[in-house]
N, CA, C and O atoms as a Tinker XYZ file with bonds, in Angstrom:
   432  protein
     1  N    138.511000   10.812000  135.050000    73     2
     2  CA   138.139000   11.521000  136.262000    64     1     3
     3  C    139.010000   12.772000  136.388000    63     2     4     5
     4  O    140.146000   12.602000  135.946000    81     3
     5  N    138.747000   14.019000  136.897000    73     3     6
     6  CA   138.888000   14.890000  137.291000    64     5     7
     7  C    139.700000   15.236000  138.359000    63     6     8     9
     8  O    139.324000   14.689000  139.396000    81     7
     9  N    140.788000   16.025000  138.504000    73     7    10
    10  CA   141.781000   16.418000  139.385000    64     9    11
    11  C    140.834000   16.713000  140.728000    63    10    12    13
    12  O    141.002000   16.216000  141.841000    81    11
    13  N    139.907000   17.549000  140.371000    73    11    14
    14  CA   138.741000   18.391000  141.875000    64    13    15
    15  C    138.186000   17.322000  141.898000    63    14    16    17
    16  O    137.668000   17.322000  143.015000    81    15
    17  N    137.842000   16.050000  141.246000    73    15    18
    18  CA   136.966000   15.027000  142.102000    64    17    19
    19  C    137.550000   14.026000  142.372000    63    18    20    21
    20  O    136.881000   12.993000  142.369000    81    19
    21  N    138.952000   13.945000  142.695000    73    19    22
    22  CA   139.873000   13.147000  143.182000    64    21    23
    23  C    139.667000   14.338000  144.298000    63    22    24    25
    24  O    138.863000   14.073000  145.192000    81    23
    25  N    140.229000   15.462000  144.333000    73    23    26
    26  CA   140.553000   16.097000  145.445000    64    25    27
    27  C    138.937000   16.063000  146.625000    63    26    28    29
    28  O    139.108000   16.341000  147.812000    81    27
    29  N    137.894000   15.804000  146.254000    73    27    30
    30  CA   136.142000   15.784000  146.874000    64    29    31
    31  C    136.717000   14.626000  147.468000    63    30    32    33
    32  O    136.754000   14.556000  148.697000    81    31
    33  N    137.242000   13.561000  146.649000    73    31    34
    34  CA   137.164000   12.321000  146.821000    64    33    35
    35  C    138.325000   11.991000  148.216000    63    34    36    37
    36  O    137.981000   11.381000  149.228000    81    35
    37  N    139.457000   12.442000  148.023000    73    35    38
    38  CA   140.406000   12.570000  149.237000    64    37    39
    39  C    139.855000   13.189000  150.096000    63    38    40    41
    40  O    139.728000   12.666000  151.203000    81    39
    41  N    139.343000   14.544000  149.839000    73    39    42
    42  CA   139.055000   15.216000  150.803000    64    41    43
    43  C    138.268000   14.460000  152.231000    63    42    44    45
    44  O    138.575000   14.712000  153.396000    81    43
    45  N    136.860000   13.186000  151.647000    73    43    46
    46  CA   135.666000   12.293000  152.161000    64    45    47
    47  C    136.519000   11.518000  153.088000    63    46    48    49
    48  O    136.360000   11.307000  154.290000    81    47
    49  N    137.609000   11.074000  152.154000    73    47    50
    50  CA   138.557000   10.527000  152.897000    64    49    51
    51  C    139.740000   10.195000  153.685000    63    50    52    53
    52  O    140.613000    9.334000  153.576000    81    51
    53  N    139.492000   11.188000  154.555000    73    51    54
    54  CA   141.166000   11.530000  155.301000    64    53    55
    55  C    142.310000   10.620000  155.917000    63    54    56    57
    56  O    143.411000   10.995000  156.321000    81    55
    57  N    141.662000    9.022000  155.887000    73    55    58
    58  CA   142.482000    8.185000  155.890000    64    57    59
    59  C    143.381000    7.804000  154.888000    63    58    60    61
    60  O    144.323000    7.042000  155.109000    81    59
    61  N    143.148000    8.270000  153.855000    73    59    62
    62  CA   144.093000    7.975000  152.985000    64    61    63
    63  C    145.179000    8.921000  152.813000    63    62    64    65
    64  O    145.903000    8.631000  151.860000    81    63
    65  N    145.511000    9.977000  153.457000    73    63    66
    66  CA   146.527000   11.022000  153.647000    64    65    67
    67  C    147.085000   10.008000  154.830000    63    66    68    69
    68  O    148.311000   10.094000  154.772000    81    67
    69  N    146.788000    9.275000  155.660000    73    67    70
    70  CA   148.090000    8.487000  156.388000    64    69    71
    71  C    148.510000    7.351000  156.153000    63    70    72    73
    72  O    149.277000    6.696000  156.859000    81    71
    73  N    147.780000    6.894000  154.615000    73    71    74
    74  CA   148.936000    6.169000  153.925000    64    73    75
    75  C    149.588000    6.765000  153.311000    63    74    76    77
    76  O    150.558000    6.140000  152.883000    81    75
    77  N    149.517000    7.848000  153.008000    73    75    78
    78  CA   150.519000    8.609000  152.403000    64    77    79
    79  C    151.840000    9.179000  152.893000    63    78    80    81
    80  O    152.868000    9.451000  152.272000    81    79
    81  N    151.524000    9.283000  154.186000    73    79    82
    82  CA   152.042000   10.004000  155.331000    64    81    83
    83  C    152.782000    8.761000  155.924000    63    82    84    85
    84  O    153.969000    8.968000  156.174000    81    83
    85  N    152.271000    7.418000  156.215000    73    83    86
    86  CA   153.146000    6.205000  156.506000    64    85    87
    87  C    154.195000    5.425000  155.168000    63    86    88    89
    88  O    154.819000    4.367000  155.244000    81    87
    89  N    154.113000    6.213000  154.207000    73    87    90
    90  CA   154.658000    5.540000  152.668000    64    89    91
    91  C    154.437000    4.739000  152.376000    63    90    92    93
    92  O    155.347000    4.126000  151.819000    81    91
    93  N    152.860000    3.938000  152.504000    73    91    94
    94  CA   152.755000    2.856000  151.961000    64    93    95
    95  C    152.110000    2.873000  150.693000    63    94    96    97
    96  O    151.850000    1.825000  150.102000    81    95
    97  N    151.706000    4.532000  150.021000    73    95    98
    98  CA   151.445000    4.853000  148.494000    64    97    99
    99  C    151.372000    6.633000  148.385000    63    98   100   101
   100  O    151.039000    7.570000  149.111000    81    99
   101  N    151.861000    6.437000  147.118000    73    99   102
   102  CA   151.859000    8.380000  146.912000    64   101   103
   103  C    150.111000    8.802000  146.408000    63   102   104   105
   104  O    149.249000    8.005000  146.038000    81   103
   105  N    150.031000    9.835000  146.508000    73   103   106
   106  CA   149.545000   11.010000  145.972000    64   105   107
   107  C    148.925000   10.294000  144.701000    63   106   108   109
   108  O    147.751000   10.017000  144.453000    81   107
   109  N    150.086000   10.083000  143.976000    73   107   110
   110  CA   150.073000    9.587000  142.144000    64   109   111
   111  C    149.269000    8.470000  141.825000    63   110   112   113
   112  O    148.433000    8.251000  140.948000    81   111
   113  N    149.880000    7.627000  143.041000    73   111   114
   114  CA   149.643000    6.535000  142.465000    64   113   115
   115  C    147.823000    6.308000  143.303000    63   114   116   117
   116  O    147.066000    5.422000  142.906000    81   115
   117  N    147.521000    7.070000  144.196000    73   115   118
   118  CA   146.111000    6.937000  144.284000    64   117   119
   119  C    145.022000    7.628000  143.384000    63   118   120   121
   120  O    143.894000    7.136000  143.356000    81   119
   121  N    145.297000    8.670000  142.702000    73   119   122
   122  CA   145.069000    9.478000  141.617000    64   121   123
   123  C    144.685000    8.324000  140.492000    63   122   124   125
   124  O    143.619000    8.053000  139.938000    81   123
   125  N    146.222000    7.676000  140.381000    73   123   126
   126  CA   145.833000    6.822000  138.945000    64   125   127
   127  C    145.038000    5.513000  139.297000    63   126   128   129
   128  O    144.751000    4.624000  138.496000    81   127
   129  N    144.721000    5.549000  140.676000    73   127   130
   130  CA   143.796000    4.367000  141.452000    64   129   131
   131  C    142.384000    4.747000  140.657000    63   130   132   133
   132  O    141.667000    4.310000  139.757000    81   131
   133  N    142.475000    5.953000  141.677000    73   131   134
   134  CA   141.046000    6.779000  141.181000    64   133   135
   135  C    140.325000    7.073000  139.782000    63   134   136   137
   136  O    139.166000    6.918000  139.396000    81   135
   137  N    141.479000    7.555000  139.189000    73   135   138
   138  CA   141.175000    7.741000  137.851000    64   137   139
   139  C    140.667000    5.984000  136.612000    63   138   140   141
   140  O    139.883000    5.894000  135.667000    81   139
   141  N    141.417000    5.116000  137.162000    73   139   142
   142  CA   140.946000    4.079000  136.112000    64   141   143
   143  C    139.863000    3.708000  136.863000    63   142   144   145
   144  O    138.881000    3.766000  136.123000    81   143
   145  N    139.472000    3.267000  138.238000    73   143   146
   146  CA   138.691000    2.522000  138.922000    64   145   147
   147  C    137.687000    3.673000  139.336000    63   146   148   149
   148  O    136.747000    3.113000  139.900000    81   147
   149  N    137.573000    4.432000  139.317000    73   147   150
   150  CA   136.784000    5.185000  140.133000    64   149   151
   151  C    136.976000    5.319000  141.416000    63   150   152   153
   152  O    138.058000    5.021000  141.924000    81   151
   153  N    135.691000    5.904000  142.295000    73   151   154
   154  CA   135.555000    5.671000  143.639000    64   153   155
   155  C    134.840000    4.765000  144.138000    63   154   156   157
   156  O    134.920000    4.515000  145.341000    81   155
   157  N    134.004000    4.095000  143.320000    73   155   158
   158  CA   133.274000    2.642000  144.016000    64   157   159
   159  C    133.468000    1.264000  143.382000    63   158   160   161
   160  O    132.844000    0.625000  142.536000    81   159
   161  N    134.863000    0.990000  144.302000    73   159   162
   162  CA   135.867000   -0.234000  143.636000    64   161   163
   163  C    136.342000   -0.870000  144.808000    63   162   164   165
   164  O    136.740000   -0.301000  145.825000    81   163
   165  N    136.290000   -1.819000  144.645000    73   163   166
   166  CA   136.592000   -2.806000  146.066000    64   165   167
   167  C    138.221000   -2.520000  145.650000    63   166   168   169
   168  O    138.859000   -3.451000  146.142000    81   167
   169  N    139.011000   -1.720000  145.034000    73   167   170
   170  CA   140.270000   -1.603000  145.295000    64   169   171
   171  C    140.492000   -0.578000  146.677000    63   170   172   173
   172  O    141.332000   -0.633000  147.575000    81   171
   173  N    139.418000    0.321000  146.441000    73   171   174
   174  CA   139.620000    1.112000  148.093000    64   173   175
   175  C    139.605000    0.436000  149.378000    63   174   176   177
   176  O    140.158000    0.858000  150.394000    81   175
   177  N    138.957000   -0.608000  149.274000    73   175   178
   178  CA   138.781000   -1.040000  150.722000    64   177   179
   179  C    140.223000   -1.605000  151.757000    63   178   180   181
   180  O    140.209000   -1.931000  152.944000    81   179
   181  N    141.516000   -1.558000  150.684000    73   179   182
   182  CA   142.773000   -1.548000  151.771000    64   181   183
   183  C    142.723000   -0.492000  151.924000    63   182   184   185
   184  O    143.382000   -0.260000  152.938000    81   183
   185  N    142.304000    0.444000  151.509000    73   183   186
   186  CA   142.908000    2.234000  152.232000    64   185   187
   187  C    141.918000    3.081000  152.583000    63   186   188   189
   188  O    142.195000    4.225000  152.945000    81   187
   189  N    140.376000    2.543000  152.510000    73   187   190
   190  CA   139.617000    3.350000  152.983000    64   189   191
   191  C    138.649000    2.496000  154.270000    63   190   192   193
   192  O    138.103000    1.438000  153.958000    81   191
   193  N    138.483000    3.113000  155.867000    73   191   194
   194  CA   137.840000    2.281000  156.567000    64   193   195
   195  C    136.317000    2.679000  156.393000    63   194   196   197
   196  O    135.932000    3.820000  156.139000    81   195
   197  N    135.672000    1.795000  156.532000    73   195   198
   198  CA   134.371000    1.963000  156.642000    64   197   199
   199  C    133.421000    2.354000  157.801000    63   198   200   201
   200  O    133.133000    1.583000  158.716000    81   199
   201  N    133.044000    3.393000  157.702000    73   199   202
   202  CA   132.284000    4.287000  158.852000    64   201   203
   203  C    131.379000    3.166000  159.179000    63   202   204   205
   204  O    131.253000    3.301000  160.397000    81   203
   205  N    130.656000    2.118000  158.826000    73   203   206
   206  CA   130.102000    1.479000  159.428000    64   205   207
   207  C    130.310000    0.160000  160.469000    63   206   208   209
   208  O    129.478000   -0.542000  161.044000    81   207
   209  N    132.138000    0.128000  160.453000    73   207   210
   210  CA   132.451000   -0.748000  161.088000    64   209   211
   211  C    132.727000   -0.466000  162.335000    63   210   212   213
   212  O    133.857000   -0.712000  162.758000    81   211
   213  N    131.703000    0.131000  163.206000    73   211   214
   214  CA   132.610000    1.171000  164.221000    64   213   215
   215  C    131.821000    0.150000  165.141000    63   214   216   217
   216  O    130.616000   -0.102000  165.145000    81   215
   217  N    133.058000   -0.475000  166.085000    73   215   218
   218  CA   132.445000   -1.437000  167.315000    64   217   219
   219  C    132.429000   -1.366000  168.678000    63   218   220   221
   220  O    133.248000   -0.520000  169.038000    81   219
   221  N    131.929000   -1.817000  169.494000    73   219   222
   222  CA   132.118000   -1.614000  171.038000    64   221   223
   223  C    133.418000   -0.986000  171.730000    63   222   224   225
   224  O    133.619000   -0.051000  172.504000    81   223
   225  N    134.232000   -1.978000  171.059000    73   223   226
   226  CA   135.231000   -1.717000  171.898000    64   225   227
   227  C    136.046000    0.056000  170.891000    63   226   228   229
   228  O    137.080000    0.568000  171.320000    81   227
   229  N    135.336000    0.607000  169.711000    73   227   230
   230  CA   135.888000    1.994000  169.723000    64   229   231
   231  C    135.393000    3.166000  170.362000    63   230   232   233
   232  O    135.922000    4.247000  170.620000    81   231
   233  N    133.773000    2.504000  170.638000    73   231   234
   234  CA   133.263000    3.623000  171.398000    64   233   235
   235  C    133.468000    4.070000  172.704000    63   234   236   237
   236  O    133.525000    5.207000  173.173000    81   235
   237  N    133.608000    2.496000  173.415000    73   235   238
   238  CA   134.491000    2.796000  174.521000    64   237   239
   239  C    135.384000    3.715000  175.105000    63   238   240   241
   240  O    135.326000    4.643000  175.911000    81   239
   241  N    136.588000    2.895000  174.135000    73   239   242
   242  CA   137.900000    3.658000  173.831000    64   241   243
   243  C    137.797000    5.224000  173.777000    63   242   244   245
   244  O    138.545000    5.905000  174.478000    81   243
   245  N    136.735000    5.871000  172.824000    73   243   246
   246  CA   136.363000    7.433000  172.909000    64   245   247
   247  C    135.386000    7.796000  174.640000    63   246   248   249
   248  O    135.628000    8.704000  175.436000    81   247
   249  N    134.774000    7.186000  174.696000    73   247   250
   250  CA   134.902000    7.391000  176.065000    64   249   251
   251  C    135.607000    7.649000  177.374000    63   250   252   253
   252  O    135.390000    8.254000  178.423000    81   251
   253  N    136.451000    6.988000  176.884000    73   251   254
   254  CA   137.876000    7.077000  177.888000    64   253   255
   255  C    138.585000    8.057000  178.010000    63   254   256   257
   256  O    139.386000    8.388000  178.884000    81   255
   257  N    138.141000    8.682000  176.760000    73   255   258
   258  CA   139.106000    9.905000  176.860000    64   257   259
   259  C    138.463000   11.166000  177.145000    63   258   260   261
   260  O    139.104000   12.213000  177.244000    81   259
   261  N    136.541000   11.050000  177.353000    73   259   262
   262  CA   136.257000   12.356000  177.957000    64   261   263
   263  C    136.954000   12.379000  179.127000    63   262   264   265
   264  O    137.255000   11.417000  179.834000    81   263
   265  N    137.196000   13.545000  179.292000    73   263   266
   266  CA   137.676000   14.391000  180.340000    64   265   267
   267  C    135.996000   14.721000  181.443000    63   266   268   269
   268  O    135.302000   15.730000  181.320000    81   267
   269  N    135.828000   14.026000  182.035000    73   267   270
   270  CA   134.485000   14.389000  182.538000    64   269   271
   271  C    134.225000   15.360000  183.624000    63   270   272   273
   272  O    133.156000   15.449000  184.227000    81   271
   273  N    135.528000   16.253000  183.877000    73   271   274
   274  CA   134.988000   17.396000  184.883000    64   273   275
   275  C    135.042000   18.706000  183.521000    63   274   276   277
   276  O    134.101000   19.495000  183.616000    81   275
   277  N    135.935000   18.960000  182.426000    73   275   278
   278  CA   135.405000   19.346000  181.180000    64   277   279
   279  C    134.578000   19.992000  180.313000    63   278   280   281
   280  O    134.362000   21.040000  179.705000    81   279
   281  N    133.976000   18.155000  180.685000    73   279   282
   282  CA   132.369000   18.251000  180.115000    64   281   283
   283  C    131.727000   18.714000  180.673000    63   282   284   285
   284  O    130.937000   19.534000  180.207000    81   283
   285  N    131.804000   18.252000  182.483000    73   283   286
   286  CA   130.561000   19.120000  183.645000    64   285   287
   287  C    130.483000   20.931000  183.082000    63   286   288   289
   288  O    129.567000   21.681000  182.745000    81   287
   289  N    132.301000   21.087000  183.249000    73   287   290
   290  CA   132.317000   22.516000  183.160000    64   289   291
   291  C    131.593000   23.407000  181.976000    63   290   292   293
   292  O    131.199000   24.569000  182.071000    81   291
   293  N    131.532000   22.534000  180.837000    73   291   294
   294  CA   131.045000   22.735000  179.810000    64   293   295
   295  C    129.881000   23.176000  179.420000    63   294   296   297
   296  O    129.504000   24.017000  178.604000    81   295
   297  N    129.077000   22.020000  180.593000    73   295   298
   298  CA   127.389000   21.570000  180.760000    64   297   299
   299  C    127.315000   22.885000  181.715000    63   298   300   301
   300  O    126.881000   23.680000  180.881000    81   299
   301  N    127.472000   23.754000  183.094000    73   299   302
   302  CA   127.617000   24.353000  183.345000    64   301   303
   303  C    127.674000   25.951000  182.522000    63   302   304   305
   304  O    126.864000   26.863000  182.689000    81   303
   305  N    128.903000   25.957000  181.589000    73   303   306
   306  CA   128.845000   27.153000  181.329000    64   305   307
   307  C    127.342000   27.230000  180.041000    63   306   308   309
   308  O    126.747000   28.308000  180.048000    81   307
   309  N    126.935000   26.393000  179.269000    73   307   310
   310  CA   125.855000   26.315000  178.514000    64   309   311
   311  C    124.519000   26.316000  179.187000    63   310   312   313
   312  O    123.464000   26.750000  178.725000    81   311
   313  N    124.752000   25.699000  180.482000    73   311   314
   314  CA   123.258000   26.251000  181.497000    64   313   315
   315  C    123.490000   27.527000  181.610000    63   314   316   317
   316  O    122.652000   28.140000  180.948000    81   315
   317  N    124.509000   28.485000  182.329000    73   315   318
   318  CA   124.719000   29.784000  182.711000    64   317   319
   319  C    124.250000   30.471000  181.564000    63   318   320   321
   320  O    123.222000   31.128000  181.726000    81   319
   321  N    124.952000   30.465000  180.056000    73   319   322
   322  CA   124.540000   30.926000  179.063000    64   321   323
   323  C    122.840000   31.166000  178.660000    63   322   324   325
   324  O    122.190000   32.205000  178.546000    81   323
   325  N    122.436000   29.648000  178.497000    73   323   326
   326  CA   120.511000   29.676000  178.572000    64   325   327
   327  C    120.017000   30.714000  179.434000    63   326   328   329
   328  O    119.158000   31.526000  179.092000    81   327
   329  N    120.716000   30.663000  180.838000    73   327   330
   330  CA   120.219000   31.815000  181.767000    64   329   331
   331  C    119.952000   32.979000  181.803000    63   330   332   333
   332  O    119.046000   33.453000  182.490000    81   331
   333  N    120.824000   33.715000  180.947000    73   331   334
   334  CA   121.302000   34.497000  180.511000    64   333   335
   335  C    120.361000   35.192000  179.941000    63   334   336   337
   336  O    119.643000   36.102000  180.355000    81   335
   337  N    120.459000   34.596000  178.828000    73   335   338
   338  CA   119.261000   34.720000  177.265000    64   337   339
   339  C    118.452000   34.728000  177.890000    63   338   340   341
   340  O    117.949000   35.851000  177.867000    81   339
   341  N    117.761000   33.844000  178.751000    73   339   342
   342  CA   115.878000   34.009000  179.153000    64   341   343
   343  C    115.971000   35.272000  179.931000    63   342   344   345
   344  O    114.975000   35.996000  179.938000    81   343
   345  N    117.208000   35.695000  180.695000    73   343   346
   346  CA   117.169000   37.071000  181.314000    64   345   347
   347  C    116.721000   38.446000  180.468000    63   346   348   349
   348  O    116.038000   39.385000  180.876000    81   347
   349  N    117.253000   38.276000  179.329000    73   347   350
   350  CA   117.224000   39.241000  178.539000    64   349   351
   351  C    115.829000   39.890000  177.844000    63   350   352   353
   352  O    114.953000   39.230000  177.285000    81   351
   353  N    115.849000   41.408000  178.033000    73   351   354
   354  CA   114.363000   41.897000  177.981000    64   353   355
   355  C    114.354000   42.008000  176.220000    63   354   356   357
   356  O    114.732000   42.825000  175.381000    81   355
   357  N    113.609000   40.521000  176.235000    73   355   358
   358  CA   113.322000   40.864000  174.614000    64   357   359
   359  C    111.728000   41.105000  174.500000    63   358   360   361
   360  O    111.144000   40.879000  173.440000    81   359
   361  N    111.090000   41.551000  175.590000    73   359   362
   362  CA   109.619000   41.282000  175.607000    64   361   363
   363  C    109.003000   40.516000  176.148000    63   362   364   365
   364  O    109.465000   39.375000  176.152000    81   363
   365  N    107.461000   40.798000  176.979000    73   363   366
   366  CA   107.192000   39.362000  177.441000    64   365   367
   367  C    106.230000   38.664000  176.464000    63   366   368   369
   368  O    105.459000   38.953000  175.549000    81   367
   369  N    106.689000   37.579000  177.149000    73   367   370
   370  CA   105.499000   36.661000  176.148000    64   369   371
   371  C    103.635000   36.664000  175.986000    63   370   372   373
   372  O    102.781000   36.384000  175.145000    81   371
   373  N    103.749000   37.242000  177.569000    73   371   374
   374  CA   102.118000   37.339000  177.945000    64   373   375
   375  C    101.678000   39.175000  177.132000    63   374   376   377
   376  O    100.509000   39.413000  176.827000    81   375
   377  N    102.564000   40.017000  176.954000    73   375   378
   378  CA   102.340000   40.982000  176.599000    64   377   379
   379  C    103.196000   41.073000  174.931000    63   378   380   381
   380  O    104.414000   41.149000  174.768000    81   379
   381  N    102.228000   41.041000  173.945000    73   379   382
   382  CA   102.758000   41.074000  172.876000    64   381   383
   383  C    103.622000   42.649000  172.234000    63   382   384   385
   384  O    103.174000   43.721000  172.638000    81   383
   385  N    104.355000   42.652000  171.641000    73   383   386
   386  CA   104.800000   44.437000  171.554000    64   385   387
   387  C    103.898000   44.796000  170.295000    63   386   388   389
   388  O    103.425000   44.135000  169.371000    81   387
   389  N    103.866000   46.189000  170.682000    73   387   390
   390  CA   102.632000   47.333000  170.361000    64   389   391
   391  C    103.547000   48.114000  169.816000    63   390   392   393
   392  O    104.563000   48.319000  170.480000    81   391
   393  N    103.435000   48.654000  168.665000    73   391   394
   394  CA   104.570000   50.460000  168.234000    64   393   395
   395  C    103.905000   51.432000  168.698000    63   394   396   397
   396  O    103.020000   51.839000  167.944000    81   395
   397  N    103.973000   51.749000  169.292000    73   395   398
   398  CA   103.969000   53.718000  169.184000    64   397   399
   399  C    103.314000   54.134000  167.914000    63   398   400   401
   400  O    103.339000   53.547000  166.833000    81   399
   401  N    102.802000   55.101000  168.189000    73   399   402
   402  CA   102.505000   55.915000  167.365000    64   401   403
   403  C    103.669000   56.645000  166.989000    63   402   404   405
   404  O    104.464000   56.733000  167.924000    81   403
   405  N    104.044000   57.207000  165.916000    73   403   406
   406  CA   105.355000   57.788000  165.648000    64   405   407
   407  C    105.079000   59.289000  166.413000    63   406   408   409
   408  O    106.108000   59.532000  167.044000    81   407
   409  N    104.026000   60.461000  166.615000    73   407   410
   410  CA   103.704000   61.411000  167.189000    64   409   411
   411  C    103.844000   61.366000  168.367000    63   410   412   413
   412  O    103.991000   62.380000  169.049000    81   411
   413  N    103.827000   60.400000  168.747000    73   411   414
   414  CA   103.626000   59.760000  170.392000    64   413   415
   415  C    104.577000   59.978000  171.053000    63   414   416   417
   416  O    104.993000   59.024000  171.710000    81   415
   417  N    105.300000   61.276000  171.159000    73   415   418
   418  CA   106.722000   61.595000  171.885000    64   417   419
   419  C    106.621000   61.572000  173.189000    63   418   420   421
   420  O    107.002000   60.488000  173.632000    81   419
   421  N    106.422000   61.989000  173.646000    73   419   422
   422  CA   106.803000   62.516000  175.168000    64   421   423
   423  C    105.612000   62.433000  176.174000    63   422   424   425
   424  O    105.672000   63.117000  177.195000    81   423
   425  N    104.811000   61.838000  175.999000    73   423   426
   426  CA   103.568000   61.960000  176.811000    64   425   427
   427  C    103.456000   60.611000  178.070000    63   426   428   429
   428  O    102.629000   60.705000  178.977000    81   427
   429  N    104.133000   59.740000  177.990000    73   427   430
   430  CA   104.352000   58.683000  178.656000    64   429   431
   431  C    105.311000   58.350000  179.769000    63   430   432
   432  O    105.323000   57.220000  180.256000    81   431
């Protein structure tokens, strides 16, 4: 295996930079993980979590932490914005745009 598809491969997986970061394995020694085993080896599964195990009680937990006047303000400034835009004279819809004649200077 390949240095750049170890690095694709870390990259997918950013949990494994905080075992690295907690010292419970280097750099090296996940490299030479990677390199004999590949990436689809039940040796990852101590260091990689699985996006599909995501349960009640984490979604919660992310809930808890909207900030929900934030979000209102948020929801707010993205209505104001829409407002905005439909204000803007890009043409109407009931009247399709027409060019000019290029001669057509000044008569209008």
């Amino acid at each position: 295996m390949s240095k750049e598809s170890f690095k694709i491969f870390a990259g997918n997986h950013p949990e494994l930079a905080d075992h690295v970061l907690n010292g419970e394995i280097s750099w090296q020694k996940l490299y030479e993980l990677f390199d004999i085993y590949g990436e689809n080896n039940s040796v990852w599964n101590k260091y990689i979590t699985s996006s599909n195990n995501v349960g009640v009680k984490d979604i919660i937990n992310n809930l808890k932490n909207i900030d929900v006047d934030s979000f209102q303000k948020g929801i707010e400034n993205l209505q104001k914005t829409i407002g905005l835009i439909q204000e803007l004279p890009f043409g109407s819809v009931d009247k399709p745009y027409i060019p000019r004649d290029i001669y057509h200077h000044m008569e209008d």
